[in-house]
GUGU-78879 format. One record per residue (C-alpha): x, z, y; residue number from 1; chain. Coordinates in Angstrom, 1 decimal, m for minus. Layout:
<recs>
    east      up   north  seq  mol
       X       Z       Y  NUM    A
...
</recs>
This chain:
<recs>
    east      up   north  seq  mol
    55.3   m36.3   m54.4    1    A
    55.9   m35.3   m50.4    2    A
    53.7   m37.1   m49.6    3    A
    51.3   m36.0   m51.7    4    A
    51.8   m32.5   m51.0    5    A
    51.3   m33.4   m46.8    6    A
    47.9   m35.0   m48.1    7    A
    46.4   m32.1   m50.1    8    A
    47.8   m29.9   m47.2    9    A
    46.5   m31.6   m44.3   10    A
    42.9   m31.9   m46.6   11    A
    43.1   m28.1   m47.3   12    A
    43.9   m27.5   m43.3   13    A
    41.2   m30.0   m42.0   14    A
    38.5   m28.1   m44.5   15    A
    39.5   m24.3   m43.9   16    A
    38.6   m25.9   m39.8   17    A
    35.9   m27.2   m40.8   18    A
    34.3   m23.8   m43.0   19    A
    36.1   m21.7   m40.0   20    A
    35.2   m23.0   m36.6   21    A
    31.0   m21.8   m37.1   22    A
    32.6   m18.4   m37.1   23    A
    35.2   m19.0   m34.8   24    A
    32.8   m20.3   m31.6   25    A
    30.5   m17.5   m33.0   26    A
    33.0   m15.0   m31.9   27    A
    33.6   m16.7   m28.7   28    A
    29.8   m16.8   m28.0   29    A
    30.0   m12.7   m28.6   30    A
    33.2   m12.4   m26.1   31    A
    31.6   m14.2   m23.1   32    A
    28.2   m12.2   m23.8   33    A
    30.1    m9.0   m23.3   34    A
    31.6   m10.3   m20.3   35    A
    28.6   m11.2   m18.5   36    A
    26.0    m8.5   m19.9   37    A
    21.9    m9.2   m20.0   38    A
    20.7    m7.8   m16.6   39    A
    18.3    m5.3   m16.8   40    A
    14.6    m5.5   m15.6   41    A
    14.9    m4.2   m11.7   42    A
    13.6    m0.6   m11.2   43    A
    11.1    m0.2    m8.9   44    A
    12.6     0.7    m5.4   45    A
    10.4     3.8    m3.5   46    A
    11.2     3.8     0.1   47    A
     9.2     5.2     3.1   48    A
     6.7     3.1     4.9   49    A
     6.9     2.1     8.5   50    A
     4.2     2.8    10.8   51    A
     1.6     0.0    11.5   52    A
     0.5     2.5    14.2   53    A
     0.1    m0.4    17.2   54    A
     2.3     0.6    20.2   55    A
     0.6     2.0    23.3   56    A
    m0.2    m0.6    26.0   57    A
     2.1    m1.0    29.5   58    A
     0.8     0.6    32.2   59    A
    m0.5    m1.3    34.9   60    A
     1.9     0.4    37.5   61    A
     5.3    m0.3    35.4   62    A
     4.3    m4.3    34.8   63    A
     2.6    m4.9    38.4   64    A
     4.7    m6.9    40.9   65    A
     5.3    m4.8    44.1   66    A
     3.2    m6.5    46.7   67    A
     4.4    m6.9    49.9   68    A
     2.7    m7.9    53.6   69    A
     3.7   m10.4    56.0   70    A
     6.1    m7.9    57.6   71    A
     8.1    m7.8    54.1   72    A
     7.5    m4.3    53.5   73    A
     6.5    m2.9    49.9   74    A
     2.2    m2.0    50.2   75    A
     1.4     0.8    47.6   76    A
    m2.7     0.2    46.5   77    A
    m4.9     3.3    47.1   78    A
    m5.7     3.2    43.5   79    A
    m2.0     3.8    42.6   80    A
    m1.0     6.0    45.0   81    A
    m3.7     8.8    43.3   82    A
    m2.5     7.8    39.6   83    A
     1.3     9.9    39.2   84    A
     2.6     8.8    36.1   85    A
     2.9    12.7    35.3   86    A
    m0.6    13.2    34.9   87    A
    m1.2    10.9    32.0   88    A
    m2.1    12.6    28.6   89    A
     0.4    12.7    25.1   90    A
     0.4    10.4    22.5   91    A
     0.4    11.5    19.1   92    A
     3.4     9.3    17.3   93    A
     2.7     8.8    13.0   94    A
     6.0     9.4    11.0   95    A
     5.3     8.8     7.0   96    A
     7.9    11.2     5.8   97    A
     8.7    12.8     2.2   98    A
     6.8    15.7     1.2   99    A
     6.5    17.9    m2.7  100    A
     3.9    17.8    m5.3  101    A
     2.4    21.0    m3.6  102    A
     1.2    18.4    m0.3  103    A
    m1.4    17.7    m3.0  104    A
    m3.0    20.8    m3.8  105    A
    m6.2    19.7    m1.1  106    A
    m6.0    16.2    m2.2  107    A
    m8.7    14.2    m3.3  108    A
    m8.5    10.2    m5.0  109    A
   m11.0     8.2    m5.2  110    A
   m10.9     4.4    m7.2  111    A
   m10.9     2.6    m9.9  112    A
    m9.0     2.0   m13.3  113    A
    m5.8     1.9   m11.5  114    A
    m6.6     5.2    m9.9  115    A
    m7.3     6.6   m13.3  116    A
    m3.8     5.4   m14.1  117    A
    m2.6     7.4   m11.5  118    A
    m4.2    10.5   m13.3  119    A
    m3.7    10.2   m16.2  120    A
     0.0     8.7   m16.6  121    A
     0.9    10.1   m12.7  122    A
     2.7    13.0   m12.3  123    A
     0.1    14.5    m9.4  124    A
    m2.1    16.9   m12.0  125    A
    m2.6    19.0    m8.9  126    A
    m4.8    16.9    m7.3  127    A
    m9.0    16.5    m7.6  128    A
    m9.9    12.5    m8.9  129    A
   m13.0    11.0    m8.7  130    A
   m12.4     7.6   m10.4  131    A
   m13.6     5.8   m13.5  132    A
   m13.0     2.0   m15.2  133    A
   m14.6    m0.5   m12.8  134    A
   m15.5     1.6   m10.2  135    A
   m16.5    m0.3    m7.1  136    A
   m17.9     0.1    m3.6  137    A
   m20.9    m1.7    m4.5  138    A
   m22.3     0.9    m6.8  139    A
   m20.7     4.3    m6.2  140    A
   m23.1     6.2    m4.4  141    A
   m25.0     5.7    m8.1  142    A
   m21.5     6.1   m10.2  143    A
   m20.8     9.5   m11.5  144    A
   m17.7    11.5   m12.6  145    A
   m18.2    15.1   m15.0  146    A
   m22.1    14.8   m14.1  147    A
   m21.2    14.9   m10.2  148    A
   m21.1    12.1    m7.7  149    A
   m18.8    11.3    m5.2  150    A
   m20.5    13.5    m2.5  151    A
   m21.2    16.1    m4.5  152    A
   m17.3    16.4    m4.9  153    A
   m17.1    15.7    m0.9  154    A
   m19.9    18.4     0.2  155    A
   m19.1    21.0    m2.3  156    A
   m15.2    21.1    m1.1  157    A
   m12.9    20.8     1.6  158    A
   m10.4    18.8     1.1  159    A
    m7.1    18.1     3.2  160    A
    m6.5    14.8     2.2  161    A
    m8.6    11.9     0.3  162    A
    m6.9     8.8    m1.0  163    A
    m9.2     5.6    m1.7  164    A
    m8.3     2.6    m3.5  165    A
   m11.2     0.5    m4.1  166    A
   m11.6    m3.3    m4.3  167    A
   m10.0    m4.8    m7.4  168    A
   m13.5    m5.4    m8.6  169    A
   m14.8    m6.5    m6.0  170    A
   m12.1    m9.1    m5.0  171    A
   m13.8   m12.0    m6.4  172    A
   m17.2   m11.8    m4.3  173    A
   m17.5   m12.3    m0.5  174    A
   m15.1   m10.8     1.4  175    A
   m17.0    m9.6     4.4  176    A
   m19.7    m8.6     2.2  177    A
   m17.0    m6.2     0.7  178    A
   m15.4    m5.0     3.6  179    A
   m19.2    m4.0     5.0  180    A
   m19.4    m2.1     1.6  181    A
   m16.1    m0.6     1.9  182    A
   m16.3     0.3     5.5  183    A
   m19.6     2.5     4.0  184    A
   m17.8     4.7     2.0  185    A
   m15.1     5.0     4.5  186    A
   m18.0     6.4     7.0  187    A
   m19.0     8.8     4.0  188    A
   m16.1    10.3     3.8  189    A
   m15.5    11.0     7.5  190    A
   m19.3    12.9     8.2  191    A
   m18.5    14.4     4.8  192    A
   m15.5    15.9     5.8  193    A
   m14.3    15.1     9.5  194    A
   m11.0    16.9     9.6  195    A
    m9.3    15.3     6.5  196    A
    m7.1    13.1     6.5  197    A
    m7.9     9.6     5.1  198    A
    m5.6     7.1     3.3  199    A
    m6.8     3.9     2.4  200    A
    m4.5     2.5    m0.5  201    A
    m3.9    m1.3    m0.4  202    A
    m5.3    m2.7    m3.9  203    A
    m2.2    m3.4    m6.0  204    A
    m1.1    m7.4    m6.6  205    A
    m1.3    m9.0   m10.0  206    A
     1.0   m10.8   m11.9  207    A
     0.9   m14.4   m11.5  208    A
    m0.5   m15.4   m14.6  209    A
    m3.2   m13.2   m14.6  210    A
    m4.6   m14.9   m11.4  211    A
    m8.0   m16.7   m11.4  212    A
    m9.7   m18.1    m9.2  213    A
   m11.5   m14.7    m8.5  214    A
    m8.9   m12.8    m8.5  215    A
    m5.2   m14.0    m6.9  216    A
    m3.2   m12.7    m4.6  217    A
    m4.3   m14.4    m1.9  218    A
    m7.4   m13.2    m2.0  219    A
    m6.2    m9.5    m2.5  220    A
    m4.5    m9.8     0.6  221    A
    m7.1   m11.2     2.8  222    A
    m9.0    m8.3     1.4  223    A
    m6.0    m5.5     2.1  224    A
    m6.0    m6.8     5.6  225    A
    m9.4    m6.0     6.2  226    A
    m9.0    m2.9     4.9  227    A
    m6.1    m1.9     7.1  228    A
    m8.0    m2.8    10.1  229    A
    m9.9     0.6     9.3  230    A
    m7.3     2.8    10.0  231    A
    m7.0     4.2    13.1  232    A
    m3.8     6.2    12.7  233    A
    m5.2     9.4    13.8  234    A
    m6.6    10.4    10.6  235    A
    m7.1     7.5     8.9  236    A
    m4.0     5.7     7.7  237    A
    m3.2     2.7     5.4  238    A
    m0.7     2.7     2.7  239    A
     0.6    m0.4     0.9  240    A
     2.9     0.3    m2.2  241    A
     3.0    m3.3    m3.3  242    A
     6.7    m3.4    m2.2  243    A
     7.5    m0.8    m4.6  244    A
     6.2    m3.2    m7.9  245    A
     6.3    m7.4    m6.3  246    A
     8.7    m9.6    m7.3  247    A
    10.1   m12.2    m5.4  248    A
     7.1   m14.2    m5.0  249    A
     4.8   m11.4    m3.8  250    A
     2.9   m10.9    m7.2  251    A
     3.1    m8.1    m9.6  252    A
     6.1    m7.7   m11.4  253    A
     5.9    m9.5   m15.0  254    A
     8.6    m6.8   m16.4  255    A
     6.6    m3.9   m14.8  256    A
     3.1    m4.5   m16.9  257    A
     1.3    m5.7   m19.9  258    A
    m1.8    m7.3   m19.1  259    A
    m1.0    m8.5   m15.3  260    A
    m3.6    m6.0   m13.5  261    A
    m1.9    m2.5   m14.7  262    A
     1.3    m1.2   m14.3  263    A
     2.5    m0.1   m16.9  264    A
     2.2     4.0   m17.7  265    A
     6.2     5.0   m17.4  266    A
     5.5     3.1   m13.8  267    A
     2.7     6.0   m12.6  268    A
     5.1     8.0   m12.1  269    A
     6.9     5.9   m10.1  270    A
     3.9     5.1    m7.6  271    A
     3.3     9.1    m7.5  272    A
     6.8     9.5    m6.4  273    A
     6.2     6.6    m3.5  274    A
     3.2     8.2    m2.5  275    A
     5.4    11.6    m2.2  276    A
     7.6     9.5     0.1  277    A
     4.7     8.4     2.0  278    A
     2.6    11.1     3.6  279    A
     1.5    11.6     7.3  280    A
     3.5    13.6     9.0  281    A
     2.1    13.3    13.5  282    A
     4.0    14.8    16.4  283    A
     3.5    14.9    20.0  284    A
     4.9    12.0    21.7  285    A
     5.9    11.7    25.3  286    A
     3.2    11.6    27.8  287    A
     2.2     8.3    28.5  288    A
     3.4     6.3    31.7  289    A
     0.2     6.5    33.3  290    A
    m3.2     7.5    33.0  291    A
    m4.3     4.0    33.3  292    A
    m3.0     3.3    29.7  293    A
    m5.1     6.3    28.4  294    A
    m8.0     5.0    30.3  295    A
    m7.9     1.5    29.1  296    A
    m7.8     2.9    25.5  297    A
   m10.4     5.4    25.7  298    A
   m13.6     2.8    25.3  299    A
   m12.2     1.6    22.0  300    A
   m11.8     4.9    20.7  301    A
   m15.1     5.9    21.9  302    A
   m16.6     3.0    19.7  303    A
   m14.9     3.9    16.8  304    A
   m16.7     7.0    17.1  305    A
   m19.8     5.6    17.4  306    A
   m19.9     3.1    15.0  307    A
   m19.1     6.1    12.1  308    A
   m22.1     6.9    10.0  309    A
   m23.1     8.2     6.8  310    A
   m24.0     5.4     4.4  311    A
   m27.6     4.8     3.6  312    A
   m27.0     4.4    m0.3  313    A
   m27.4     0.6     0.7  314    A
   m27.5    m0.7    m2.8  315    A
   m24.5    m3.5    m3.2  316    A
   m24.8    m5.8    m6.0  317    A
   m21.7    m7.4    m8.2  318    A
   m22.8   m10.4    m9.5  319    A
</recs>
């Protein structure tokens, strides 16, 4: 009879296991979960851009070997000896530094349906926009906002500041042929108003599975690269929040929007925060080592100036 007590025990032990041990790993699934917690989607990080302002070239005088004659004495060239290092003129040094809400009370944007983003979900109600869904370079001298177009907002206003983000719909076409069109609204904006300053806005990434063949990062790039060539750090500048929203691979964040092109609207904020963080700010620089450095530059400059026009409503086409 023992034994057949130790039987229906062991049967009843081996079943109440067997019905338990579901629950039982359950609970030890729930214990190592609560040790080692879900991480949480990354928040977008807003630091302060470096300048891309290129450094000032050497002067000839401080990387020229002395020369010397057949006595072994140091000869100092005519040319140097009327150049003093003292005469040479200031360089004006870009800091992007952190400014208030109020540094856009003069400020104008200009672009597209990520630009309308900005005013509608940003947190910069201040500011003047002239954007709209699938605005492009190719047809905005004919594109208009509130009955007005873009120069009518330009000539009818001063305004301290203009921010243009163009080029997400233009991506996919010819990239020269986009930069020339670019590069004409650029030279709009500068006859139109000569003493604002100009910030070109890289065009934002997208995530990686809403690239095409049109439109991929790569392409965006080669595209933001010829854009920053514009800027001239006096009073153009080029801005580039991508850091802010990429993810490890250099494409929009998945976590950070819907539909791969747009961040999403709780992220405009963000971006108007960055853009906050990231405004011109130019102080005088010591003088330059010699006036030679200043000279060398000066041609450059003097064909940036020349080059600037007003466009001739050049009509692009998209297709």
């Amino acid at each position: 009879m023992n034994k057949f007590k130790q039987c229906i025990y062991t049967v009843i032990l081996l079943l109440t296991c067997f019905v338990a041990s579901p629950f039982i790993y359950k609970q030890i699934w729930k214990n190592s979960e609560l040790k080692k917690p879900k991480e949480d989607v990354k928040a977008p990080v807003i630091s302060t851009q470096q300048s891309n302002q290129a450094s000032q070239p050497a002067s000839e005088a401080a990387t020229t070997v002395p020369q010397t004659n057949e006595n072994g004495e140091n000869v100092t060239s005519p040319t140097e000896a009327i150049q003093p290092a003292t005469e040479a003129p200031t360089v004006q040094q870009t800091v992007f530094a952190q400014s208030g809400p109020e540094y856009f009370d003069d400020a104008l944007f200009i672009g597209d349906s990520r630009t309308v983003g900005i005013r509608d979900y940003g947190t910069l109600k201040n500011a003047q926009y002239f954007c709209d869904i699938g605005l492009s370079a190719y047809k905005i001298d004919n594109s208009t906002v509130n009955g007005s177009t873009l120069w009518d907002f330009l000539n009818t206003k001063k305004f301290g500041k203009v921010y243009l983000m163009l080029g997400i719909n233009e991506v996919g076409n010819d990239i020269e042929y986009t930069v020339s069109a670019y590069r004409k609204v650029v030279d709009g904006i500068r006859q139109a108003q000569p003493d604002t300053i100009v910030y070109l806005l890289a065009n934002l990434h997208v995530a990686t599975y809403a690239e095409t063949a049109a439109i991929s990062n790569e392409r965006i790039n080669a595209l933001n690269a010829r854009i920053s060539e514009m800027a001239d750090n006096q009073k153009t500048f080029y801005i580039d929040v991508n850091g802010v929203f990429d993810d490890a691979n250099g494409a929009l964040t998945a976590d950070f929007c819907s539909d791969g092109v747009h961040v999403l609207a709780k992220y405009y904020a963000t971006w108007c925060d960055w853009l906050c963080a990231n405004t011109v700010v130019q102080t005088p620089a010591a003088p330059a080592s010699t006036t030679a450095a200043s000279a060398a530059a000066q041609p450059a400059a003097e064909t940036t100036a020349t080059t600037s026009s007003r466009p001739q409503n050049e009509e692009f086409s998209n297709q």
